[in-house]
C-alpha positions as CSV (number, residue, x, y, z in Angstrom):
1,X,107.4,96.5,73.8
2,X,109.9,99.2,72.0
3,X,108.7,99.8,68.6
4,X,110.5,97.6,66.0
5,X,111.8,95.9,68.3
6,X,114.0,92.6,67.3
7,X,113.1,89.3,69.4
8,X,115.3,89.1,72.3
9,X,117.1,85.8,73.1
10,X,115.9,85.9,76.6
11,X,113.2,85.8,78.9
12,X,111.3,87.4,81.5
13,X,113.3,86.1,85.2
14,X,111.6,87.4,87.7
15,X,109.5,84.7,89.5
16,X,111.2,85.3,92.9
17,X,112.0,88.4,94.9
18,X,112.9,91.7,93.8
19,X,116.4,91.4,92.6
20,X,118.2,94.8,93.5
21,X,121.3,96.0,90.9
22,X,123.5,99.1,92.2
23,X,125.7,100.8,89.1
24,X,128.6,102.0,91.1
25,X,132.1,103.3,90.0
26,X,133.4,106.5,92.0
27,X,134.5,107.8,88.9
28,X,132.3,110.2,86.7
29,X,131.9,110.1,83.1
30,X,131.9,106.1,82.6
31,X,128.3,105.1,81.4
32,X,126.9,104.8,84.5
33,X,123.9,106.5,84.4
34,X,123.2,105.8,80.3
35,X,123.7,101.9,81.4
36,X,121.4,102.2,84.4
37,X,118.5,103.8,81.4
38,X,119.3,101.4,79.1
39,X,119.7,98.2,81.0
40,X,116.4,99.1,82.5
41,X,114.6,99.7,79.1
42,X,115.9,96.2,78.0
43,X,114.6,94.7,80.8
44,X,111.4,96.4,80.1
45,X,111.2,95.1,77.2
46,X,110.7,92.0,78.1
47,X,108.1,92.5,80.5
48,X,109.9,93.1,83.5
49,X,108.6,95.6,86.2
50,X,112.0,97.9,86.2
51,X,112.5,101.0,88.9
52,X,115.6,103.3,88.5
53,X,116.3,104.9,91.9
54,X,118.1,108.2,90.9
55,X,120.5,108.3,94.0
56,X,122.8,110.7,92.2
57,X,122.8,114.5,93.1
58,X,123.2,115.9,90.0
59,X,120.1,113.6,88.4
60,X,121.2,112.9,85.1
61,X,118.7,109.5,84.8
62,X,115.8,111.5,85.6
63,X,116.7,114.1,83.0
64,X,117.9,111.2,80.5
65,X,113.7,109.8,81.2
66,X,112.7,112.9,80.7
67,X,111.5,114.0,84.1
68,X,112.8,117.7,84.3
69,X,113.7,119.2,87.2
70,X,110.1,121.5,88.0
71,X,107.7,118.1,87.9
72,X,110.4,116.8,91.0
73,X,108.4,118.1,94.0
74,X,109.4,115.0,95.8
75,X,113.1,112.6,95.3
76,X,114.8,110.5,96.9
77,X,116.5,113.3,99.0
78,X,112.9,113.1,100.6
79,X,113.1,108.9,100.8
80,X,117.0,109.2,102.6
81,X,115.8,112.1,105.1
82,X,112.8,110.1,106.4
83,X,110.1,112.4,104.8
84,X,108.4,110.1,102.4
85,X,108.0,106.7,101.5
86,X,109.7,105.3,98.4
87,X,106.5,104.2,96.6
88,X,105.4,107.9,97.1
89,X,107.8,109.6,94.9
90,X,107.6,107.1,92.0
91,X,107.6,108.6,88.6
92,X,106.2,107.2,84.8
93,X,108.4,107.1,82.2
94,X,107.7,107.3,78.8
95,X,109.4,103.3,78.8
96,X,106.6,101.0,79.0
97,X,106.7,98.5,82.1
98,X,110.1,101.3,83.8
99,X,109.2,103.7,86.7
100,X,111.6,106.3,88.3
101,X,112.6,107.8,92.0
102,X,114.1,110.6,90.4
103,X,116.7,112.8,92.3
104,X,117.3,116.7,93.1
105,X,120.4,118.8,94.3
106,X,118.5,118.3,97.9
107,X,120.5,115.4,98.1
108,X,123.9,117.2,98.4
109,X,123.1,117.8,101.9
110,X,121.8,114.3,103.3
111,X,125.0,112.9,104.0
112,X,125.4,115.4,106.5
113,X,121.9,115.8,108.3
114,X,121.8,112.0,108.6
115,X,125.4,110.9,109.8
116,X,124.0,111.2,113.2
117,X,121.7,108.6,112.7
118,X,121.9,104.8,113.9
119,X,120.1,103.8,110.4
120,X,122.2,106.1,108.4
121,X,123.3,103.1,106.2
122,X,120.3,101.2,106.0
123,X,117.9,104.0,104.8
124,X,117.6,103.0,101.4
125,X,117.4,99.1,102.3
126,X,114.3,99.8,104.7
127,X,112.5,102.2,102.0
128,X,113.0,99.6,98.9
129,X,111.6,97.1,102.1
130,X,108.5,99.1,101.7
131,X,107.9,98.7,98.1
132,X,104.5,96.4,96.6
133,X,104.8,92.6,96.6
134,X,102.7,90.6,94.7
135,X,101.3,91.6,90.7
136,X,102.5,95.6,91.6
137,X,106.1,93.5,92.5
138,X,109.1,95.0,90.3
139,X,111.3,92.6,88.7
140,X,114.7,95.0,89.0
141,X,115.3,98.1,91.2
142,X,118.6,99.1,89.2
143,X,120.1,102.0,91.9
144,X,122.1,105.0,89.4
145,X,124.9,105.9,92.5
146,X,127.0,108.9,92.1
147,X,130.5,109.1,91.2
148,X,131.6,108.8,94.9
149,X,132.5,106.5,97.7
150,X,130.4,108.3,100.0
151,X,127.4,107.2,102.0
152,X,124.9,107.8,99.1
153,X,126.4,105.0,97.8
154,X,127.3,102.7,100.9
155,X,123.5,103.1,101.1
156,X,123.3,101.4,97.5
157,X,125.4,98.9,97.9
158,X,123.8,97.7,101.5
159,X,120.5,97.5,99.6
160,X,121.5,95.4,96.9
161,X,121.8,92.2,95.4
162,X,124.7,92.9,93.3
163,X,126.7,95.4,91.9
164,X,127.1,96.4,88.3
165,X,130.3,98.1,87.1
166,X,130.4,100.2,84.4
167,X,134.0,101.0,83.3
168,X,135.7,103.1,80.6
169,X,138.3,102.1,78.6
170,X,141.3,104.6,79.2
171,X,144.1,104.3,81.2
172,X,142.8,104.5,84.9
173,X,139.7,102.2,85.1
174,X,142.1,99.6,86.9
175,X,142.8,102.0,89.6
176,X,139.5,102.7,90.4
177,X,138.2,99.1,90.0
178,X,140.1,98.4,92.5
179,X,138.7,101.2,95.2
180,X,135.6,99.7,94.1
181,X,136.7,96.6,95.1
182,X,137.7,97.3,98.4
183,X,134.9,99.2,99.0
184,X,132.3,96.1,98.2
185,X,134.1,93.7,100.5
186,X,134.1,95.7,103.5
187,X,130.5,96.3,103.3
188,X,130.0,92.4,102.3
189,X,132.0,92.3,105.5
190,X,130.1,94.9,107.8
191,X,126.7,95.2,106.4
192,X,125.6,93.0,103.4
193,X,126.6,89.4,103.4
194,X,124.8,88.6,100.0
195,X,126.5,91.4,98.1
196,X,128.6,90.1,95.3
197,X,129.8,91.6,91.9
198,X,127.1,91.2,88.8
199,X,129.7,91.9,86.2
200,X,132.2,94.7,85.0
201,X,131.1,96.0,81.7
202,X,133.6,97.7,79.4
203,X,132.0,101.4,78.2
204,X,133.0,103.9,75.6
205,X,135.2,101.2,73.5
206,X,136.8,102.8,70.5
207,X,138.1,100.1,68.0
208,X,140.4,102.3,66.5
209,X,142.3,103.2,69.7
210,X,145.2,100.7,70.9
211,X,144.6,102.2,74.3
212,X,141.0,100.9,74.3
213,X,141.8,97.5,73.4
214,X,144.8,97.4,75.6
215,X,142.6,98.5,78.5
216,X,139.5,95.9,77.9
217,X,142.4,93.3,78.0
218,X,143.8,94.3,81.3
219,X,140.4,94.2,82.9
220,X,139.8,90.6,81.5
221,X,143.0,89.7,83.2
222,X,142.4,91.0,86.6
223,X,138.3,90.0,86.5
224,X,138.0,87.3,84.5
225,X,135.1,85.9,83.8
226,X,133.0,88.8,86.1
227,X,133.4,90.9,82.9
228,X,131.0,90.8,80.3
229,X,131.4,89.7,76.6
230,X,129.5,92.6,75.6
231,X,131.3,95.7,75.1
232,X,129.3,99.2,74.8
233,X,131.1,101.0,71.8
234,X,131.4,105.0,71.7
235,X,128.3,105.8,69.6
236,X,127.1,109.6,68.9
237,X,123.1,108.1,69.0
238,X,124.3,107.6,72.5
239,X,125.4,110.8,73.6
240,X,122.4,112.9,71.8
241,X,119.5,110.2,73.3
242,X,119.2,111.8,76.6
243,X,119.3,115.7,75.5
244,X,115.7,114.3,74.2
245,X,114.8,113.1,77.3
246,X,115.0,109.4,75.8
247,X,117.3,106.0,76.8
248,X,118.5,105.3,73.3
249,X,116.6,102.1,73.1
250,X,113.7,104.3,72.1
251,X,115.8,107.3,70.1
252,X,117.6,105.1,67.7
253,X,116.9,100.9,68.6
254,X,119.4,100.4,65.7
255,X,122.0,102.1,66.4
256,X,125.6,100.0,67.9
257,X,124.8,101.7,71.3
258,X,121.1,100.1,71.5
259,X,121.9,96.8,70.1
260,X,125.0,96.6,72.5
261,X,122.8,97.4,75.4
262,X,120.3,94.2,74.5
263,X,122.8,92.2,74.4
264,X,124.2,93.2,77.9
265,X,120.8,92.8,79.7
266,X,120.9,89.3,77.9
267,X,124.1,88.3,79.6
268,X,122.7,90.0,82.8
269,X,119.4,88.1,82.5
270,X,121.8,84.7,81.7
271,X,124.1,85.5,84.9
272,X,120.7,85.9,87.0
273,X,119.9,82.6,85.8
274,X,123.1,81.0,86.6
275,X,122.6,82.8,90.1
276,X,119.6,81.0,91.2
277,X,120.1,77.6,89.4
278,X,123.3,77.4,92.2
């Protein structure tokens, strides 16, 4: 458990299968990668068995765990090229109960030595196949994509449950909610019947800017109810967290930024719930 941590009004889920959440929005600069740490490190909290996959080149959620870049002698460019298995490039984190595949500039070139290949888009599906069942089971596998529509991500999304939209509040997150969109259907479509949309979480909300506000209200419009309640404000405890290597759950649990992400992995836990009561 964090240190000083409050009690949570929600409970540990995972009784079934692995539940598999990609964080996917082809634009950079949204959250993504601090609400794939941070969602994770809630759900740790409560006991669940978390693994962040780091499919993102540039491998900001392994430096935000603290992994630096020397102590990655094998990633998940070694998992999408066939090399290694997916439990063999598993990482601790200083978050209790929260592992990491952690990523490397490798992955730049996958995309290209791999389009040749009939399971180019199932790679990641087969590995996360692979991983422990039984007590060594994780709860979550929470997927970090990169800010791209490319196969990296197709890859993601074929191997999850769900997807999990961070978005920012300025003027062109309906724009590329809608790519996103698209993009999700077709490989519902063509490659994962069971993918649906998790939620769309509104990131980087400033209270004093009409533009934010204005924003967060046109996304309710257009998604409804698939946006959360929760709202992840712009908080400087946020930004400094993972220049120590830390999700800000453990730099600052007070801060607006921590106590917004707790209550986010509530309404994800309460949504999972929903899920499997249907």
């Amino acid at each position: 458990m964090l240190a000083d941590e409050p009690v949570l009004t929600f409970s540990k889920l995972s009784a079934g299968r692995t539940r598999v959440l990609a964080l996917a929005n082809q634009k950079g600069g949204v959250g993504k990668t601090t609400t794939a740490i941070n969602l994770g490190t809630a759900l740790a909290a409560i006991g669940e068995r978390v693994l962040i996959i780091d499919l993102d080149p540039q491998g900001n959620a392994s430096t935000g765990l603290g992994v630096d870049r020397k102590s990655r002698r094998a990633s998940t460019y070694d998992v999408m090229s066939g090399e290694k298995a997916l439990a063999d490039i598993i990482h601790d984190t200083s978050v209790p109960n929260m592992w990491l595949a952690p990523s490397t500039l490798d992955l730049l070139g996958v995309e290209l030595e791999i389009a040749g290949d009939k399971d180019r888009v199932t790679r990641l599906r087969n590995s996360i196949a692979t991983l422990p069942d039984g007590d060594d089971r994780f709860g979550y596998v929470l997927i970090d994509c990169p800010p791209s529509l490319n196969l990296l991500t197709i890859n993601a999304l074929t191997a999850s449950d769900a997807v999990l939209v961070p978005l920012q509040c300025e003027f062109f997150a309906l724009e590329g909610l809608s790519q996103l969109i698209k993009t999700v259907d077709q490989v519902r479509t063509a490659l994962n019947p069971r993918l649906t949309i998790q939620g769309v979480v509104m990131t980087m909300y400033d209270p004093r800017n009409n533009l934010s506000g204005q924003v967060m209200a046109d996304v309710r419009e257009f998604m409804g109810e698939k946006v959360y309640e929760t709202v992840i404000p712009r908080n400087v405890r946020v930004s400094e967290a993972p220049s120590y290597g830390k999700p800000v759950l453990l730099y600052d649990l007070k801060c607006a930024g921590s106590q917004a992400y707790l209550r986010l992995a509530s309404e994800v836990i309460q949504r999972e719930q929903r899920l499997r009561a249907s």
